[in-house]
C-alpha positions as CSV (number, residue, x, y, z in Angstrom):
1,X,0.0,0.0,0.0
2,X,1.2,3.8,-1.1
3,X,0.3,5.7,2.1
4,X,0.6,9.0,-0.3
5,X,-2.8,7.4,-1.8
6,X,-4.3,6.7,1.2
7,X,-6.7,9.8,2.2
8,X,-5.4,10.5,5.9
9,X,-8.5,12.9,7.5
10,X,-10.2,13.6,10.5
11,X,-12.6,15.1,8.2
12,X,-15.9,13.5,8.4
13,X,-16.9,11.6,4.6
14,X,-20.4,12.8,3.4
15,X,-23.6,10.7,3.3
16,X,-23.7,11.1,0.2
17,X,-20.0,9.3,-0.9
18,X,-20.3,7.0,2.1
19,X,-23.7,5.8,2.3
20,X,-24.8,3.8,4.8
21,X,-27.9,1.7,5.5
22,X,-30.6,2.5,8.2
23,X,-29.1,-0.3,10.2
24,X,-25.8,0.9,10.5
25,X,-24.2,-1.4,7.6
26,X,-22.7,-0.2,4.0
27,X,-24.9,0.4,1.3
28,X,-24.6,-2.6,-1.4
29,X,-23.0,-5.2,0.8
30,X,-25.2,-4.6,3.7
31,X,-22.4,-5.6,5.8
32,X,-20.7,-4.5,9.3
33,X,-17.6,-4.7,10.4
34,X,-18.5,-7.5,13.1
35,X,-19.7,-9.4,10.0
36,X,-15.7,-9.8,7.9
37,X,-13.5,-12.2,8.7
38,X,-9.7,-11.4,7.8
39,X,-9.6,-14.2,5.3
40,X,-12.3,-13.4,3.0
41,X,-13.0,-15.8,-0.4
42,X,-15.1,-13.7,-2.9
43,X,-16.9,-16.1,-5.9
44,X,-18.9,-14.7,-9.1
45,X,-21.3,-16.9,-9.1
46,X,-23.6,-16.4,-6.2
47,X,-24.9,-19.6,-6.1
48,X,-21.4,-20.8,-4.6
49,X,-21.7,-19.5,-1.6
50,X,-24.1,-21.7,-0.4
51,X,-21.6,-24.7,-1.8
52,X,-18.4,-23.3,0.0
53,X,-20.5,-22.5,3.1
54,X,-22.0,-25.7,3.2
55,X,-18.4,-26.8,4.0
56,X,-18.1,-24.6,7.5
57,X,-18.7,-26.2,10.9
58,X,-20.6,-23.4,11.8
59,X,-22.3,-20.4,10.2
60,X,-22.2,-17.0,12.4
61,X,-23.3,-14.6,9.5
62,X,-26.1,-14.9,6.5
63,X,-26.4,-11.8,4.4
64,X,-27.9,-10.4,1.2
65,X,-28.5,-7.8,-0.7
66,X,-29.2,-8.1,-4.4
67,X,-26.4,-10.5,-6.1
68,X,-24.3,-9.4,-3.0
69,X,-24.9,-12.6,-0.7
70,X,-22.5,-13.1,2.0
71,X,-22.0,-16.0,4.6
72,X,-19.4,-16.7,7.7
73,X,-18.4,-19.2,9.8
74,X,-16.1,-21.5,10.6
75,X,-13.9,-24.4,8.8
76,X,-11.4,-26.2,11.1
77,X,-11.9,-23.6,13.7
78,X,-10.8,-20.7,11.0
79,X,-12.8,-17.9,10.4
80,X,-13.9,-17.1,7.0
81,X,-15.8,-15.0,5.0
82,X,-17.5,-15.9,1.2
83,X,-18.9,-13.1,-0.7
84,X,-20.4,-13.1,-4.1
85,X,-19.5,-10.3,-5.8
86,X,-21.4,-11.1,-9.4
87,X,-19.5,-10.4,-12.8
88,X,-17.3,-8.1,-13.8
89,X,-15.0,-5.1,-12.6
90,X,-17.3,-2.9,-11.6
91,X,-18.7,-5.1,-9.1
92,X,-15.4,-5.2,-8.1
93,X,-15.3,-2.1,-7.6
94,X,-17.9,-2.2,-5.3
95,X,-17.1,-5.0,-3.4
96,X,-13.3,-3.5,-2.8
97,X,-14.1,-0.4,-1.8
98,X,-17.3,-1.5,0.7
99,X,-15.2,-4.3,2.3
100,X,-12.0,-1.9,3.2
101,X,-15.0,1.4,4.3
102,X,-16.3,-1.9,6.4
103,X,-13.1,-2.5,8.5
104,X,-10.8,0.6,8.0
105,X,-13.6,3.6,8.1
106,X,-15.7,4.1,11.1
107,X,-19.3,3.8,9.6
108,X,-21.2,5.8,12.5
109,X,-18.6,8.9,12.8
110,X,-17.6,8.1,9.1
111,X,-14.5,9.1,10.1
112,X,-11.4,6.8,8.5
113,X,-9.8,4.7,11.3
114,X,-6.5,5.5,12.4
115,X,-5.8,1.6,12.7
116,X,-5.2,0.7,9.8
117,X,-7.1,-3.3,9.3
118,X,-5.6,-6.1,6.2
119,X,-7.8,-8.4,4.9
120,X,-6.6,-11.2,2.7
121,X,-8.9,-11.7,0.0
122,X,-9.1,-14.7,-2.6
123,X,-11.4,-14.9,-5.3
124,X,-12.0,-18.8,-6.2
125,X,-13.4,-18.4,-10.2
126,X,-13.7,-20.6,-13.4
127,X,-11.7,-19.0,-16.9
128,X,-10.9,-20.2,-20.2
129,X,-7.2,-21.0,-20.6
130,X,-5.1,-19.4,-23.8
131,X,-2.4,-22.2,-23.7
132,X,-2.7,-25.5,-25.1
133,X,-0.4,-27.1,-22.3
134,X,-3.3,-26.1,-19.8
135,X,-6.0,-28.3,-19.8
136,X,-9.4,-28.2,-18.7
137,X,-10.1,-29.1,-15.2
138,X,-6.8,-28.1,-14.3
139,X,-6.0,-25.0,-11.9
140,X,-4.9,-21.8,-12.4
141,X,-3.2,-19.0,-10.6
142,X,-3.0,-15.7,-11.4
143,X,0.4,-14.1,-10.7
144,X,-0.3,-11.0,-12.2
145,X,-3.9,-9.2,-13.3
146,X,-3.5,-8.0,-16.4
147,X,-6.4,-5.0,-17.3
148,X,-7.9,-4.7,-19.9
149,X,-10.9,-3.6,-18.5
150,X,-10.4,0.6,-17.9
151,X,-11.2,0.9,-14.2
152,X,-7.9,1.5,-12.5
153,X,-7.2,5.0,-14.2
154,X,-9.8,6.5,-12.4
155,X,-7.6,5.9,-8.8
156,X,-4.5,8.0,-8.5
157,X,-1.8,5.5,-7.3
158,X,-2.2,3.5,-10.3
159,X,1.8,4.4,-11.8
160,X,2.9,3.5,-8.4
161,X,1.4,-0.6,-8.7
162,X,1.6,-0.8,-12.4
163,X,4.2,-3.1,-13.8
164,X,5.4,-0.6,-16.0
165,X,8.0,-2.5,-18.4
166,X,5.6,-5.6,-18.6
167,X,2.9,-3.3,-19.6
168,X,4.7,-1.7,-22.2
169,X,6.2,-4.6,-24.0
170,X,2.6,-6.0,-24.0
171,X,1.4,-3.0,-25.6
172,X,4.0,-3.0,-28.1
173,X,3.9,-7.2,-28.7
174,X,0.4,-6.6,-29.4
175,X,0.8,-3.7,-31.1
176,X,-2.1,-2.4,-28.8
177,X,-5.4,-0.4,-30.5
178,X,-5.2,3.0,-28.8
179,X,-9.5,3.0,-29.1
180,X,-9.0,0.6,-26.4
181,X,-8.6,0.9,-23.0
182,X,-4.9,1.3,-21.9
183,X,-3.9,-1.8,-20.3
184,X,-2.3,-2.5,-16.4
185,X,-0.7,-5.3,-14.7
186,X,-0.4,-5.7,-11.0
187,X,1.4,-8.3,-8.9
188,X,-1.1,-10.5,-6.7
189,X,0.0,-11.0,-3.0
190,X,3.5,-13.4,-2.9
191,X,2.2,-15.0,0.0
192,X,-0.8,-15.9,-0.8
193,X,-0.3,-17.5,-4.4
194,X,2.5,-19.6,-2.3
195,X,0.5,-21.0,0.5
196,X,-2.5,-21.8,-1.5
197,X,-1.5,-22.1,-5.1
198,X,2.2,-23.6,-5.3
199,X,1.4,-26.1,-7.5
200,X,-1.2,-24.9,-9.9
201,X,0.2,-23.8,-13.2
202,X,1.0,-20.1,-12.9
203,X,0.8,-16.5,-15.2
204,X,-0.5,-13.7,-16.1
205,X,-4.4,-13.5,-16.0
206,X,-6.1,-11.2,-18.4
207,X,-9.5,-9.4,-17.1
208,X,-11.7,-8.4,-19.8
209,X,-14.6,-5.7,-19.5
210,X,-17.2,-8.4,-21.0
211,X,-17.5,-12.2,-22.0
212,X,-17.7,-11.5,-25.6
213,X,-16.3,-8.9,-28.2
214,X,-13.7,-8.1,-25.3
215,X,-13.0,-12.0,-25.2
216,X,-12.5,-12.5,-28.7
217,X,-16.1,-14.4,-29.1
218,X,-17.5,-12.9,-33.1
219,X,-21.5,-14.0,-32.7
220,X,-23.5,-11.6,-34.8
221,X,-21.2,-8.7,-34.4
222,X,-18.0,-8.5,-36.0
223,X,-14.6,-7.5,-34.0
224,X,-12.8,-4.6,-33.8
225,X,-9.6,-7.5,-33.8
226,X,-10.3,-10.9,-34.3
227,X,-6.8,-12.0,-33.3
228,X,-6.6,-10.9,-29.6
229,X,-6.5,-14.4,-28.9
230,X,-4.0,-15.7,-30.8
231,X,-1.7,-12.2,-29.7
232,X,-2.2,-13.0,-25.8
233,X,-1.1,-16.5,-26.6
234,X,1.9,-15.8,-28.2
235,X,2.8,-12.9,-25.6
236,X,6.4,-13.9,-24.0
237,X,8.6,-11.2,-21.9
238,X,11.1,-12.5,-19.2
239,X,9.3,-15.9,-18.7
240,X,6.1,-14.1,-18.2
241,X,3.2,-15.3,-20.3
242,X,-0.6,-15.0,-20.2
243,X,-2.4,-18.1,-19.2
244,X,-6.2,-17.6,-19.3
245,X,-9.0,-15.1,-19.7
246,X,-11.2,-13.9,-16.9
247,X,-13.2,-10.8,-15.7
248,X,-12.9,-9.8,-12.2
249,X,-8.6,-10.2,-11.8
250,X,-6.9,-6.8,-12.2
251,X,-9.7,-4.7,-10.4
252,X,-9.0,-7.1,-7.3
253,X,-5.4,-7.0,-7.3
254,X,-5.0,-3.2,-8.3
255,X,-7.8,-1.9,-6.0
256,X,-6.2,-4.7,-3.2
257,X,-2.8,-3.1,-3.7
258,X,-3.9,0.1,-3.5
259,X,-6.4,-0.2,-0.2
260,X,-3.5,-2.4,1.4
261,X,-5.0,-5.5,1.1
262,X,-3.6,-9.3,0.5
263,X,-5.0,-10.6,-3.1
264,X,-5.1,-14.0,-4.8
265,X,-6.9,-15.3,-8.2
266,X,-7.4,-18.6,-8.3
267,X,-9.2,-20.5,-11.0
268,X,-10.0,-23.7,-12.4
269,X,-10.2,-24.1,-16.0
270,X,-13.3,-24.6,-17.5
271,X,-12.6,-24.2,-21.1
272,X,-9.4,-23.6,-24.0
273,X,-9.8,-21.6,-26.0
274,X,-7.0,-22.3,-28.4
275,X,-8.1,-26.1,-28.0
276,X,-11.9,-24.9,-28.2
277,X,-11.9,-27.4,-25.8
278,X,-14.9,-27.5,-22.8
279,X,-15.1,-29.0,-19.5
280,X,-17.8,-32.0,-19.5
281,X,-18.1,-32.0,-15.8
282,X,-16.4,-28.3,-14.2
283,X,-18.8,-28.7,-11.1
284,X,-16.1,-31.4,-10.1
285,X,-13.5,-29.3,-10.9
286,X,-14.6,-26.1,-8.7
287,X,-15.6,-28.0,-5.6
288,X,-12.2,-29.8,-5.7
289,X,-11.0,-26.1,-5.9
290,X,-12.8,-25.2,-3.0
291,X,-11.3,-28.1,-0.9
292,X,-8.0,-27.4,-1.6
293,X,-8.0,-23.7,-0.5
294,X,-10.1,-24.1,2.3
295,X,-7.6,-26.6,3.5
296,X,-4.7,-24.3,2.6
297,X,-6.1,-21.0,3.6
């Protein structure tokens, strides 16, 4: 975390940037501070919840609030917290920013803490892989998020987290449309990719801003470049290449890095695309995922 990004004031935040509910919790989430655990898993699909809780010897919390639906409890006597978050950065956005007001901003005074509260955060996801030697069903994790998507400009701090000269060689590589969004990469947490992930395949994870036109998918409309694909597959700097295609990735890890948190990608692989190759059974595949990094975590 850049402390020079941080906002450090004893200046109360208005109701109108901080909003919180009639109950005293924040506005999407509908969550307290009471309610987050410091290890917190956060899925897409809201439906896993339920599966990953299902898991936990006991369940303190059950919360919703639109596609935000939270539980937490216990699994071997550790503390966690599973959040949905839905698709997409801009949840992410969301989900980021509420979590850290939870635990670092005091939500009655709205006044930020002076203490300053780390959460590590892992989101457990399903992506289509861009290299042949990954299979489906296999597990991936993402040592860097690489954005495609447009939301990190809008935080200053960004220069500070951004891998600068991987950034610029993948622009140049892909000799990069300047009508898109300028792309990011950020380094997920060390520690984190080590003691759950050590021996899942490992790379760069690119974060689209949809599941089609920005994925390379041509239905009805034609693409702007129909060889993003093949370009992110055959991407290659300092034993760095890009593994597989998601949508959540770079907002987590930028938005982690900046608000001082611990971040982690992990996903199992569902689909290859350069194989167009798709999982029969990836319901296996994500509880086994689950397993491991309860176990791990």
């Amino acid at each position: 975390m850049n402390k020079n990004n941080i906002i450090q004031s004893v200046t109360q935040i208005a109701p109108s940037e901080l909003i919180v509910n009639p109950d005293g919790s924040i506005y999407h989430l509908k969550l307290k501070p009471e309610h987050i655990a410091k290890d917190v898993i956060v899925v897409g699909d809201p439906g896993r919840v339920e599966l990953i809780s299902s898991k936990f010897e006991k369940i303190e919390y059950k919360i919703q609030n639109r596609e935000f639906i939270t539980h937490t409890g216990y699994y071997k006597n550790k503390r966690i917290t599973v959040l949905a978050t839905g698709i997409g950065t801009d949840n992410i956005d969301i989900v980021l920013n509420e979590l850290d007001a939870a635990v670092n901003i005091d939500l009655k005074t709205r006044i930020i803490k002076d203490t300053h509260t780390q959460l590590n955060i892992i989101r457990i996801g399903t992506s289509g892989a861009l290299q042949k030697d990954i299979p489906v069903d296999s597990f991936v994790v993402s040592t860097y998020g690489l954005g495609l998507d447009g939301l990190l400009p809008f935080y200053k701090g960004l220069s500070d987290i951004n891998e600068n000269e991987l950034t610029e060689e993948f622009m140049h590589q892909t000799k990069w449309n300047n009508e898109f969004n300028r792309p990011y990469i950020v380094k997920g947490s060390e520690e984190l990719i080590q003691k759950i992930a050590f021996d899942f395949h490992q790379g760069i994870t690119a974060t689209a801003n949809g599941f089609y036109g920005p994925q390379g998918r041509m239905l009805r409309l034609e693409l702007q470049r129909n060889d993003l694909n093949e370009l992110l597959n055959q991407f290659s700097f300092k034993n760095h290449r890009i593994t597989n295609f998601e949508m959540e990735t770079s907002a987590l890890y930028g938005l982690g890095k900046l608000l001082g948190h611990n971040t982690c990608t992990v996903c199992a692989i569902v689909a290859n695309r350069m194989a167009q190759q798709y999982s029969k059974d990836n319901k296996l595949a994500v509880e086994k995922l689950i397993t491991i990094v309860l176990d791990r975590l």
